[in-house]
N, C-alpha and C positions, 0 to 999 in steps of 0.2 A: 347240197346233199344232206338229208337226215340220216346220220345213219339207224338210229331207232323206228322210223319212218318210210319203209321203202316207198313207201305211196308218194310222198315228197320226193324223193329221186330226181332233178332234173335232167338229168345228164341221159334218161332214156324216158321215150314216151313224148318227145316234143311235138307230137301232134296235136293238134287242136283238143282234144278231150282231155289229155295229160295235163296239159297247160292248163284247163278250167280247172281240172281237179283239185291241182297242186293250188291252185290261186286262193279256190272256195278254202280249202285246209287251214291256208295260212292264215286269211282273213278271218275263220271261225278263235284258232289260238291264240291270234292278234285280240282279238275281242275278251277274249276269259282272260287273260293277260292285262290287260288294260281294266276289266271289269275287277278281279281280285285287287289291283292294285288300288284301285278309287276304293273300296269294300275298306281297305287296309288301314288308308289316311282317314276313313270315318271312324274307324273304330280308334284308333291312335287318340285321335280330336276328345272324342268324348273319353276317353281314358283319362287326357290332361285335364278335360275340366270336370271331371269328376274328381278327381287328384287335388285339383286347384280349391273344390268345395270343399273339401274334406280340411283344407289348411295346411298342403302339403306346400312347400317351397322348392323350387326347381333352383339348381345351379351349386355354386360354392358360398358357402356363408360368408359374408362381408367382414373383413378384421381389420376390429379399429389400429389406429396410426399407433406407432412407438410412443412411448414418452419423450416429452419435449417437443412432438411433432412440430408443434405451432411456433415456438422458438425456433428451431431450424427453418422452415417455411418464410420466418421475418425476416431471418438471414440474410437466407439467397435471396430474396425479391430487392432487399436494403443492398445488393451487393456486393456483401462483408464476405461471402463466402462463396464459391463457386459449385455449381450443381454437383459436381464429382464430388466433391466434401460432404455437402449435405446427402448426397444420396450415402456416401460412405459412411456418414453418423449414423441414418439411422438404418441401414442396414437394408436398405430396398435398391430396385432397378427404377431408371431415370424415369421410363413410363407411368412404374405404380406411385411414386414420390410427384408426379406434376398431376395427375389422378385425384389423390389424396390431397395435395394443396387445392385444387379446382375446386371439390366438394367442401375442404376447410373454407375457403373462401366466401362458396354459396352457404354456407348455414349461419355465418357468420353476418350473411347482410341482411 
């Protein structure tokens, strides 16, 4: 039941004409509903790549490593220190410290 809708009502009119009515109804808002929606994701797309021309950056800006990064990173791979230490030196979580050594590593080679 719609309550805004009597015409959609199922619960009376379950005659055959009720039933097409209520069908075509849905079928039509099913449609502007799904058509707004696709209209939305277009206009969004070209927002981003208009955004994106312009030289806009999307997300969080990247923040280089502590000091000493690369020394601690020797560290724990030499393992002279265990990753709780090191992540405790430089003051990051276990994910963003093996992150930051991955990339230390690739720019490195």
């Amino acid at each position: 039941m719609v309550l805004d809708m009597p015409l959609l009502d199922t619960r009376r009119g379950k005659d055959l004409m009720g039933t097409f009515l209520s069908d075509i109804v849905l079928q039509v808002l099913s449609f502007v509903a799904e058509n707004e929606r696709t209209n939305i994701r277009q206009r969004q797309a070209e927002g981003i790549a208009a955004a994106k021309a312009r030289g806009v950056k999307f997300g969080r800006p990247p923040i280089d490593p502590p000091e000493k990064f690369e020394k601690t990173v020797k560290l724990q791979e030499e393992k002279k220190i265990i990753i709780q230490e090191a992540v405790r030196r430089r003051g990051m979580s276990e994910s963003t410290f093996y992150r930051k050594a991955r990339m230390h590593r690739t720019v490195q080679k």
